[in-house]
C-alpha positions in Angstrom: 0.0 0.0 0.0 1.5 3.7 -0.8 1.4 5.3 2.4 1.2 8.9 0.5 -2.0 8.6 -1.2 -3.5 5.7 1.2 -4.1 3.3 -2.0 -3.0 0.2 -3.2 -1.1 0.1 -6.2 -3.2 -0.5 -9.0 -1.4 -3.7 -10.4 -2.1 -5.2 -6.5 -6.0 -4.1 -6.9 -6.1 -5.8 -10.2 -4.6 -8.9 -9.3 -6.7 -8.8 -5.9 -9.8 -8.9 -8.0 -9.0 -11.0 -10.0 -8.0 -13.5 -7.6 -11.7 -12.8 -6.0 -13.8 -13.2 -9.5 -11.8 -16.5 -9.8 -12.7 -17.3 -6.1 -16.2 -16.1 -6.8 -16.2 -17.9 -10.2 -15.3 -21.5 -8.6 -17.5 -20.9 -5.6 -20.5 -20.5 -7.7 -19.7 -23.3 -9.8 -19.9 -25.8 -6.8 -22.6 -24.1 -5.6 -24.6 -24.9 -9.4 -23.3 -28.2 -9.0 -24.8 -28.9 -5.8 -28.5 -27.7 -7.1 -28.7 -28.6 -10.5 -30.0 -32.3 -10.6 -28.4 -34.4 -12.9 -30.5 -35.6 -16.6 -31.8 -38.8 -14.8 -32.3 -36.9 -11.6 -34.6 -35.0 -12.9 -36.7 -37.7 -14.9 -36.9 -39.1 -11.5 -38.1 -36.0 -9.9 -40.5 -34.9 -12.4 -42.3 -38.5 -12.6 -42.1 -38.1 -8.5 -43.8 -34.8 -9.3 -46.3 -36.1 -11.3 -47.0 -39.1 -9.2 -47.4 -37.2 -5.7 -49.6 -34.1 -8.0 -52.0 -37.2 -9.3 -52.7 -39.0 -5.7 -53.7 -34.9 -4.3 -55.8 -34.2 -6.6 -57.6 -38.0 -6.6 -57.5 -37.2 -2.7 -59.2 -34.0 -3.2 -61.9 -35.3 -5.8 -62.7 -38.3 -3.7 -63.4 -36.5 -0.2 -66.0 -34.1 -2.9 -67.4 -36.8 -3.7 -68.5 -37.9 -0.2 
């Protein structure tokens, strides 16, 4: 740091972002990773989906029905 002006040189500030875009960069990558299902994930989840949206709604209709 220059102790005249109180800033950082300017090559250290760029070199400190970058080093915290890449950080930022890899963090969010594991972070999609960890959401994002994978292909047959999701078939599973969407038929699971499907299967739990059917059995409410024949809940629903039967109690009406009553």
């Amino acid at each position: 740091m220059n102790l005249h002006s109180g800033q950082a040189p300017a090559h250290t500030t760029r070199e400190d972002f970058s080093e915290y875009v890449a950080h930022l960069q890899l963090h969010m990558a594991l972070q999609a990773r960890n959401l994002v299902p994978t292909l047959t994930d999701a078939e599973g989840s969407r038929e699971q989906l499907l299967h739990q949206t059917q059995a409410t709604i024949e809940k629903l209709v039967s109690r009406q029905s009553s």
